[in-house]
N, C-alpha and C positions, 0 to 999 in steps of 0.2 A: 509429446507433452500435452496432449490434446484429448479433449474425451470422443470416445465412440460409440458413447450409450444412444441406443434409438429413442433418447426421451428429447422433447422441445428442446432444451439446453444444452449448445457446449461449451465446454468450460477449457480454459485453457490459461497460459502465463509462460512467466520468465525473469528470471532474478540475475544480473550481471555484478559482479565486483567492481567497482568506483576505480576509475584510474586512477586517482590521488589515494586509493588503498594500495594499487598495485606499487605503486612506488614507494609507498611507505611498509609494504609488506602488512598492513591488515586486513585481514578476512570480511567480508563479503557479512555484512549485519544484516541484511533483510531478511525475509523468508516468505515463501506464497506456501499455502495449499489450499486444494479443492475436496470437497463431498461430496455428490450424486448418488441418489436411489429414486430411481424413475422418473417422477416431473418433478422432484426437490432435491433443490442444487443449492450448497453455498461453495463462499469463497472468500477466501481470508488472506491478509499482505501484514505485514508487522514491519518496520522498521525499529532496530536497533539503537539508541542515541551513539553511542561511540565516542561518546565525552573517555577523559579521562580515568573519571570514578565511575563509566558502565564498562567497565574491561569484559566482562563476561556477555557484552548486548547479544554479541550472535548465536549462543546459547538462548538468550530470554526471549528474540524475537521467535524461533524456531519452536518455543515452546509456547508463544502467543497466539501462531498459528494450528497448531494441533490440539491445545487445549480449550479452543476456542472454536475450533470447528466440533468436538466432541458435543460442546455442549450446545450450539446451536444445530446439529445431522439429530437430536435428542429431542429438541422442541418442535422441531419440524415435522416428526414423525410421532409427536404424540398428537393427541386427540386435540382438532384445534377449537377453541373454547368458541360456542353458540354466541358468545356477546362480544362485537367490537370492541368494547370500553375495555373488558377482558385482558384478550390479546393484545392493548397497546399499554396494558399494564405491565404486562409481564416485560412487552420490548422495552420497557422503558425504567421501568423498576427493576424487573425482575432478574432477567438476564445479564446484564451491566455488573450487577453484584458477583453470579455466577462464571463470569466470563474473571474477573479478580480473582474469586475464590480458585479457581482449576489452574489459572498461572503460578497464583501464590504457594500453591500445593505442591508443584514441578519443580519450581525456583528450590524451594523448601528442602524437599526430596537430594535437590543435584549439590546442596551446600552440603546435606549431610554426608552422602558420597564423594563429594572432593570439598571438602571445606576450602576458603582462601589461604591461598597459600604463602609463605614469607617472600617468594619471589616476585607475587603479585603487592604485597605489603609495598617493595623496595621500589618497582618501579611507577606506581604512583607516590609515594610519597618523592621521588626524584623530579615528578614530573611535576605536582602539584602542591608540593608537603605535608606536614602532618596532618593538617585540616582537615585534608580531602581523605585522609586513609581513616579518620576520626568521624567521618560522617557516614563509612561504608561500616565500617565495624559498628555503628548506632542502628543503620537498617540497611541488612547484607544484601536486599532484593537490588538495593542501587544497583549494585553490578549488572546488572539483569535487565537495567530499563529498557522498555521498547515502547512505541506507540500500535496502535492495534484499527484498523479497515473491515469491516465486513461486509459481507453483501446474502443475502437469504433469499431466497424464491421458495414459491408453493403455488398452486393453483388458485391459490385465494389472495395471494400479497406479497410485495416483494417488501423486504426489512434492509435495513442499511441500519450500521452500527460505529460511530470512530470515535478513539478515543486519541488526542494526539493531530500533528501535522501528516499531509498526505493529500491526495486528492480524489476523489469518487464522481464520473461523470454518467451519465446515461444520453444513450441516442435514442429521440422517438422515432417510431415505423416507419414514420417514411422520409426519415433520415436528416430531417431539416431542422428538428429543435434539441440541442445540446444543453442538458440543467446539471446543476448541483443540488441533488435531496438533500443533503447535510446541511445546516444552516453553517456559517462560517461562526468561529469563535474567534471572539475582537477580544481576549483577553490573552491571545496570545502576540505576544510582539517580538519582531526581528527572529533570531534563532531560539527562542522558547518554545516548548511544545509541555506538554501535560504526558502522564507516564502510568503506565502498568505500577511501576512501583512506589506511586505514590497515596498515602494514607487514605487520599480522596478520591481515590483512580474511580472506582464505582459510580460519583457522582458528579464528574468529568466527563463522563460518553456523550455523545449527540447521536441520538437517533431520529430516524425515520421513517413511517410504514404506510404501506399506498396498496389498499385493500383493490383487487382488478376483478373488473367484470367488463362488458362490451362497450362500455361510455370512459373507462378508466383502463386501456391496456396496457399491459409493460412494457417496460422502453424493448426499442430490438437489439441493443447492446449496453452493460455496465462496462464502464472501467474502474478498476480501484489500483492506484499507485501510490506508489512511496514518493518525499516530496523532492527526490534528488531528478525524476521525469521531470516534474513542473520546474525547477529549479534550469534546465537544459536548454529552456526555449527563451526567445526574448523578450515577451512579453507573456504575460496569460492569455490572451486572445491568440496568441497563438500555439500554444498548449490547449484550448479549447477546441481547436480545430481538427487536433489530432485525433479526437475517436470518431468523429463522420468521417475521417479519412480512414482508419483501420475499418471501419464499416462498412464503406465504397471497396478498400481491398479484400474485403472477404468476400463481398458480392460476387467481384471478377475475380479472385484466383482459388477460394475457399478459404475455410475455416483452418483446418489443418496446414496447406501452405503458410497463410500469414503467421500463425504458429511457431513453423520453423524458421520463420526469418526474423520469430520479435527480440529471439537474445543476440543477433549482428545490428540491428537496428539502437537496441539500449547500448552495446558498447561503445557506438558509433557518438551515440547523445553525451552519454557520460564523456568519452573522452576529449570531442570540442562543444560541452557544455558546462555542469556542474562537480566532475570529478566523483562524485559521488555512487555510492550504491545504487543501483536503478533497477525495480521491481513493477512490473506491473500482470493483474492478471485482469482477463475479460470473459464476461458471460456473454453467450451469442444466442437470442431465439430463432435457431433456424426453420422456422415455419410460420414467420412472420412474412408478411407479404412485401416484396422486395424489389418486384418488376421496375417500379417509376424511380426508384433509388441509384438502381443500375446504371441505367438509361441514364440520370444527370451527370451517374459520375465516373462515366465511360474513361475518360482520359485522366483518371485521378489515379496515380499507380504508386506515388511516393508519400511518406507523409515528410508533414516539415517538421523540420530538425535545429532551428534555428536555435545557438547557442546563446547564454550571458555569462558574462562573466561574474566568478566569486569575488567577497572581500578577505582580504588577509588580514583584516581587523582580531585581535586576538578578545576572547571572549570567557567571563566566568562559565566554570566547565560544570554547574550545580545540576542538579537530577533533572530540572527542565529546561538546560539550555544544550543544544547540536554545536559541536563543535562545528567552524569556519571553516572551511574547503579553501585552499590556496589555486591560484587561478590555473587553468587547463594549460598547459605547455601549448595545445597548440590553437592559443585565442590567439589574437592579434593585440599589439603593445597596448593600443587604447582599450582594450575590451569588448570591442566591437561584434557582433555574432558576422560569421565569417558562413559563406555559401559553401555550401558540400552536398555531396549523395545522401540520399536517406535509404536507399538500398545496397547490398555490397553486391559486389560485381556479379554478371551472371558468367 
C-alpha cells in the first residue's frame, strides 16, 4: 500500500470499515488516494457523512478523492506561477471551486447512470420521512455528501486543502513539534461538518500554503485523517501524539512495515473507540535527517490507542450533520478508555 518511487516522498495509507458499520451491515464511507510523479506528491482522504439522506456517501467520497487528486497532480505539474501572491490565489480561489466543479461532474454523471432508485425512495422515507426523501429529490448531490482533506507537495511548497471535519497533522524534522496548518473552523459544532454537496462547498475550504526553502522546511511527516481516528482517542492531546509516534515507528521499522500494520492498528481503534470508519493516510520525507529523532524514540514501538466513548444522542440527519455512533461493545459501562495493544500480535 506504499510507494516505491525514488523521489523524497512516501506516500502511503489505510481505510478500515467502523465496527458500528460491521454490525449494522454499512459499507465503509471513507476513501484515501495518493498521486506521485517525481518530487510532487499529493494525497487526499474524504469521508462520507452516512446520514440517512447521504445513502450514496461511499460513492461520493471515492469520487472526492479521485476527482480531486486530478485536479490537484494538474496544478502541480503545470508551470508554477513566478508571483507568490499568484499561487495563493489559485490555492485559495482557485482550486476550492475546481475541486466542487469535478465532484459535481461525477456525482452528476453516476445519477444519470443509476438514477435513485424507489428502493432507495422507501427506505429513507422509512427511516426519516417524506421530508428527508423531499430534500434529496430538491438536490440529489445530498446522497453523495462527503467532506474532502488534501495534502499537495512540490519542491517549492507544501498546500493543504479541507473542506469538512477531519484532521491534518504535520511533524517537524526533528520530530518534536506536532501543528495543525488548517485553521480550525468554530462554525462548526458537535456533529455538523460542512459538505462537497453544499451550494457553498467552494467557499467552505480552509486552506494553507508554506512556500520551503532552507529557513522554512517541510515537516518530515503529514498525516491527514477522517475524524472517526481523532474521535478513538480520549482526548486530543492524545490523538496529537499519535504522528511523532508513527514517525518514531518508521524510523525504527520503516516506512513500508508501518504501512502494513496501519489497517490492524485503525481496526483495533475503531473497535474500542469510535465505531466509526477510520482512514488515515501519511506523507513521509525520507531524506529528511532523522538521526537525533531515533535515538529519542528508541523505546517508542506502539502508538496510543486510547478509546472514548460515543453518545447515542439521536441527532437531525440534515446534509451537515454525521450521524451519532452508538457506544463500542467493547467500552466499559462508564465509558471509560479501557488499556489495550496498539499492535496485533506478532
Amino acid at each position: 500500500m506504499c510507494s516505491n518511487s525514488p523521489a523524497v516522498w512516501e506516500t502511503g495509507g489505510a481505510s478500515v470499515r467502523g465496527a458500528s458499520h460491521h454490525r449494522s451491515g454499512t459499507p465503509n464511507q471513507d476513501a484515501w488516494a495518493k498521486w506521485q510523479s517525481g518530487s510532487l506528491c499529493a494525497l487526499a482522504v474524504s469521508d462520507g457523512h452516512g446520514s440517512p439522506k447521504s445513502f450514496r456517501s461511499d460513492r461520493g467520497a471515492r469520487m472526492a478523492v479521485a476527482s480531486s487528486l486530478e485536479m490537484v497532480s494538474g496544478f502541480l505539474q503545470a508551470q508554477v506561477p513566478a508571483s507568490a501572491r499568484r499561487l495563493q490565489e489559485l490555492c485559495e480561489g482557485g482550486l476550492p471551486g475546481e475541486f466542487v466543479r469535478a465532484w459535481s461532474q461525477r456525482v452528476d454523471a453516476d445519477l444519470a447512470a443509476t438514477p435513485l432508485s424507489p428502493q432507495e425512495k422507501d427506505g429513507l422515507v422509512r427511516q426519516s420521512g417524506e421530508a428527508a426523501w423531499a430534500a434529496v429529490e430538491t438536490n440529489p448531490r445530498l446522497a453523495y455528501g462527503a467532506t474532502l482533506l488534501i495534502a499537495a507537495i512540490s519542491p517549492a511548497f507544501v498546500a493543504f486543502w479541507q473542506l469538512g471535519d477531519g484532521d491534518i497533522l504535520t511533524v517537524s524534522q526533528d520530530g518534536n513539534n506536532v501543528s495543525r496548518p488548517i485553521r480550525e473552523d468554530h462554525t462548526l459544532i458537535a456533529n455538523e461538518t460542512t459538505s462537497l454537496c453544499m451550494a457553498s462547498a467552494s467557499r467552505q475550504f480552509r486552506t494553507a500554503l508554506f512556500p520551503t526553502d532552507v529557513e522554512t522546511p517541510t515537516p518530515s511527516l503529514i498525516l491527514l485523517s477522517t475524524d472517526g481516528y481523532a474521535n478513538s482517542f480520549a482526548s486530543p492531546e492524545a490523538f496529537g501524539q499519535v504522528a511523532p509516534d508513527l514517525l518514531a515507528l518508521i524510523h525504527k521499522q520503516g516506512f513500508g512495515s508501518v504501512c502494513d500494520q496501519l489497517e490492524g492498528w485503525l481496526n483495533e481503534a475503531s473497535a474500542e473507540g469510535s465505531g466509526d470508519d477510520v482512514t488515515v493516510g501519511l506523507l513521509w520525507d525520507r531524506t529528511a535527517h532523522r538521526s537525533t529523532v531515533a535515538a529519542e524514540h528508541t523505546d517508542s514501538t506502539t502508538l496510543p490507542t486510547s478509546a472514548t466513548s460515543s453518545s447515542n444522542e439521536k441527532i437531525d440527519d440534515s446534509p451537515e450533520q454525521r450521524p451519532v455512533l452508538s457506544s463500542s461493545p467493547h467500552q466499559s459501562s462508564e465509558g471509560a478508555p479501557q488499556n489495550h495493544p496498539t499492535q496485533p500480535p506478532q
